[in-house]
N, C-alpha and C positions, 0 to 999 in steps of 0.2 A: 364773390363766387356764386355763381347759380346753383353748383349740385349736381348739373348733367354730367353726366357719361360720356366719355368724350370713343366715338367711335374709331377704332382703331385695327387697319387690318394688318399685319404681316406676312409677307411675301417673300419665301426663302425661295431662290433662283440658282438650281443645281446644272454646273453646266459645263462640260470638259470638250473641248473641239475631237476631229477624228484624230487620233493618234501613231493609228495602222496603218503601215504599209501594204497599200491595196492590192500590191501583189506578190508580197512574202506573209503578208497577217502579221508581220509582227513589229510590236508597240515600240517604234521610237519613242517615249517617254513617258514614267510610268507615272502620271498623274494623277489617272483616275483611280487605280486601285490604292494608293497613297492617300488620295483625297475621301474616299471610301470611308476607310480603316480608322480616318480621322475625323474625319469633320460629317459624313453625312451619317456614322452609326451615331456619333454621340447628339446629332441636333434631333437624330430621330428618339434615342433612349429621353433624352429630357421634354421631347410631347407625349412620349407615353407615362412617365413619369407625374404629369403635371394635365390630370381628365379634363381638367376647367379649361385647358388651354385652346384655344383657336388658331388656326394659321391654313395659308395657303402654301400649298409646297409645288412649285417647277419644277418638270425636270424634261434638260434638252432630249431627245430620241437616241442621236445620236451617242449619250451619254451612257441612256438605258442598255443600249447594245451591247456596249464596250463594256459594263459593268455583266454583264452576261457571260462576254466571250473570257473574261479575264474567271469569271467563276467555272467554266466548262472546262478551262487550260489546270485549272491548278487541280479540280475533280481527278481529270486525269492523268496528269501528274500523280498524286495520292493515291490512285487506284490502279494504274497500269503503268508509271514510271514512262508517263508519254514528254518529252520534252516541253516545256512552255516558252513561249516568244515572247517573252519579257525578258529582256535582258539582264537586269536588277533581281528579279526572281529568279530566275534560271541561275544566275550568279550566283543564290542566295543557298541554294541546294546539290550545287556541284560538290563530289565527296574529297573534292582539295582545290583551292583555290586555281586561277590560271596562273602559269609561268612565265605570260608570254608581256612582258614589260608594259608594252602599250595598255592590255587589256588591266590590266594592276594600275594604270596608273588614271585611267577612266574610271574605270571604280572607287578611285580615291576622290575624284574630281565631282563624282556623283556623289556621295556620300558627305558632301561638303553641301547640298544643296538644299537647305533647312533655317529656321530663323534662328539665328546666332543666342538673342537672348531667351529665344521661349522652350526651345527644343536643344539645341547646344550646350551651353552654360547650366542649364539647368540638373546637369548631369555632368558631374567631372569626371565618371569614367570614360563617358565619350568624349569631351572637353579635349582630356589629354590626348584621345588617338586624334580628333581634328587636328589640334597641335602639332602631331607630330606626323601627318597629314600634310600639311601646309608646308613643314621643313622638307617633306622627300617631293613636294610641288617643284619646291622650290630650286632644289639640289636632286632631279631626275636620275642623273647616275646610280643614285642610291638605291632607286626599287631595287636591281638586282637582289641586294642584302635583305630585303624585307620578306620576313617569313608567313606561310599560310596563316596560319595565327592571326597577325594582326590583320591582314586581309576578311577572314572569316568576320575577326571582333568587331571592324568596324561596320561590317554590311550586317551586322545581326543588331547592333545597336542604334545604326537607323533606322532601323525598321521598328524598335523600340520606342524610337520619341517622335515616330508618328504614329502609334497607336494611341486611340483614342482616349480620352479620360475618362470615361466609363468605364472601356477596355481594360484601363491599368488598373482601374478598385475592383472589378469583379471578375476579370479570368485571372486563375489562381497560376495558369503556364505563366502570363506574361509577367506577375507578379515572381515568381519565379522570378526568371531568365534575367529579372532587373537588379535580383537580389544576389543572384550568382555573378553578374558585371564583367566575366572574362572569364577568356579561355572556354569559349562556347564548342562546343560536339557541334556532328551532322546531324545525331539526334535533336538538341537545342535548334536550329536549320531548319528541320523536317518542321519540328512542331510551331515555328512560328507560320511557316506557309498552312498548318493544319489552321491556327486563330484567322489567319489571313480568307483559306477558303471557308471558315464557318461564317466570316465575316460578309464577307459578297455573297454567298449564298442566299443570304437572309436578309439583306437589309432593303433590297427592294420591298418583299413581301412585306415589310414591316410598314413601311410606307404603306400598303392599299393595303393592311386589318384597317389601321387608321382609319384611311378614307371609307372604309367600311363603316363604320362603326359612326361616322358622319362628325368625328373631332379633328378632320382634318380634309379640306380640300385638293385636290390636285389638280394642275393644268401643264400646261404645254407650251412648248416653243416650236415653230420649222422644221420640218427635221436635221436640216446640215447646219444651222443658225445663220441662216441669210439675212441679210440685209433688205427686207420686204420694197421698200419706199425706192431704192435705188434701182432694183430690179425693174421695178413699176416703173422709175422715169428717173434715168438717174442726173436729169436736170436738178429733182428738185433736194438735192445738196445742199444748191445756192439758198435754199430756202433760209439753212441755217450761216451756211457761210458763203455769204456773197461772190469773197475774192479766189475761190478754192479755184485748183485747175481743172478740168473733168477731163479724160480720154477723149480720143478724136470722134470715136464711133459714139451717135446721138442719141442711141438706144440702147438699154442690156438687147444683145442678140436673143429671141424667144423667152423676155424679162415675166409677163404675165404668166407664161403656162409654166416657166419651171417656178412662180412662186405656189401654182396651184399645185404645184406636183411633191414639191416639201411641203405644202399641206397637209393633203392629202396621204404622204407617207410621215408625216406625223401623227396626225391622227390613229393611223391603222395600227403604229409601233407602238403608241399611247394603250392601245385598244388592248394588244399582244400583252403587253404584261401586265394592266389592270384590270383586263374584263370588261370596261366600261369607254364611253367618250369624253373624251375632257368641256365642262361647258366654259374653260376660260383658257385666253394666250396670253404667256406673254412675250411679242414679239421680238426676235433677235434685237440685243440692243438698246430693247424701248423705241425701236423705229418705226415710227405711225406717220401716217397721209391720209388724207381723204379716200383712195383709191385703196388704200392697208385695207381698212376698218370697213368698207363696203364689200371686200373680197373676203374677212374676216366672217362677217353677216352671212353671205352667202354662203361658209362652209357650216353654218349654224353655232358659233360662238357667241355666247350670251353677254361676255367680257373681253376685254383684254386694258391690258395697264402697259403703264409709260411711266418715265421721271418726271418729276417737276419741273426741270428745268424746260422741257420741251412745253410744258403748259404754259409756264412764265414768258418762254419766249414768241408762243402763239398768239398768248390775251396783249403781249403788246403788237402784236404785228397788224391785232384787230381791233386796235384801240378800245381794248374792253379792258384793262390792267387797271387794275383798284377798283371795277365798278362790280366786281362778283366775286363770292367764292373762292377761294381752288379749293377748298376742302370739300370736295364734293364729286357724285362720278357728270360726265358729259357724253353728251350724247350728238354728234351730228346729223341733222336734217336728212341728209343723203344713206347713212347708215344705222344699220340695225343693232350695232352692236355697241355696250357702252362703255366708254373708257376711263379709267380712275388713273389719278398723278401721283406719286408720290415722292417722298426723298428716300434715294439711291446711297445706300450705306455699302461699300466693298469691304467685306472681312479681312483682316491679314491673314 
């Protein structure tokens, strides 16, 4: 063993597609605020947590947005009793459940949508209503008989075991609500959407103190998270897979200007809620070309990263495989900006 310090970055890539309906506003599915509440408050509580700690944090634009309009909805909700377009929320605060079979039995259907052993089982008071969940699935005639009650209990206790684990040791409501286990009020209702909007209200800004304070990077993706390389030419597919079929038309129709145009409206959305420019991408995907990473240059990114796999499968195409590195960033001849590989870990 030498003793060296083995250089290591972390790259957390937050990133939820649009989920709005462009022309009702409202959230066919609630993702992002779920995904919020869980996973982006507590990774953010455990960097603040931990000063020594270094990391790079992504976040798509489009995500940014969505975590906005979902805080502006619930605002007002909580303040002037303005309806919200989230279905699952809106659900969650209605002052009796719906009567109307189909709608009772989507929300059973939604309420089912959680990991069985981490979030499920993990709580047998929600255990049993899945249970018995799955039995009125299964034998539909039945909603009829099914009373507000459990309808309420179940939609207040998923909303329970996706709040985050930080969430549950230190707000003292949700502690609560977890210890009470049934028979929740509108009151119990109201105040999980109140944890809910203190939750998206703040968890961007928490991210850029962060980056403020210079213990934590941020960068960016596309704004809509395109596919950069395809757009460019969406021949070079074959690159990776030879036998793949492509569309008849030999170009993305105007591929260059609209990748400039999610650039550039990445950028400016990046801008809007942190103040500042991002100096690194990382591209829908991990999708890099020679034409990427030159377009990339030219909007003045300093960076951007990819998988390994796409390194591995480059260094053999250029018969450089075993004769260098990969632990290392690259830089190509034609481009300004330089690219680092790594291995692509997906959360559950």
């Amino acid at each position: 063993m030498s003793g060296k310090k083995l250089k290591l970055v972390l790259c957390w890539h937050m990133h939820q597609p649009e989920y709005r309906d462009t022309q009702s506003g409202e959230f066919k599915l609630p993702w992002t605020y779920l995904h919020v509440i869980k996973d982006y408050v507590d990774m953010v509580a455990h960097l603040e947590a931990a000063p020594s700690a270094k990391a790079v944090v992504n976040f798509a634009p489009i995500l940014l947005e969505q975590i906005e309009d979902y805080s502006n909805q619930v605002t007002g909700y909580l303040h002037d009793r303005i309806a919200m377009k989230d279905p699952l929320l809106a659900a969650l605060v209605e002052p009796t459940a719906s009567a109307d079979p189909d709608k009772r039995l989507k929300l059973l259907r939604d309420c089912k949508k959680a990991n069985r052993e981490r979030q499920i089982d993990r709580y047998p008071a929600f255990r049993k209503l899945i249970d018995m969940a799955d039995w009125i699935l299964g034998h539909q005639d039945a909603i009829k008989y099914v009373n507000a009650q459990f309808v309420s209990d179940i939609l207040v206790w998923y909303h329970l075991i996706w709040m985050g684990e930080t969430v549950k040791l230190t707000d003292n409501r949700i502690k609560r609500l977890i210890e009470k286990g049934a028979a929740f009020t509108l009151h119990d209702r109201i105040e999980i959407v109140e944890v809910i909007g203190d939750l998206l209200s703040k968890v961007i800004y928490r991210y850029k103190a962060l980056a403020r304070k210079g213990r934590i990077e941020l960068s960016v993706t596309p704004y809509a998270h395109p596919i950069m390389p395809l757009m460019l030419d969406i021949a070079s597919a074959r690159e990776a897979m030879p036998e793949v079929a492509l569309p008849k038309l030999p170009n993305y129709p105007g591929g260059e200007e609209r990748v400039c145009w999610h650039l550039r409206k990445g950028i400016n959305t990046f801008r809007h809620f942190f103040g500042f420019e991002p100096r690194g991408c990382w591209p829908s995907e991990g999708g890099v070309s020679e034409r990427t990473l030159a377009i990339l240059g030219e909007f003045g990114f300093h960076w951007a990263a990819s998988g390994g796999n796409v390194l591995h499968n480059s260094l053999r195409a250029s018969d450089l495989a075993g004769k260098t590195s990969v632990h290392q960033a690259f830089r190509l001849a034609s481009a300004s900006t330089v690219c680092f590989f790594g291995t692509t870990v997906c959360p559950i």
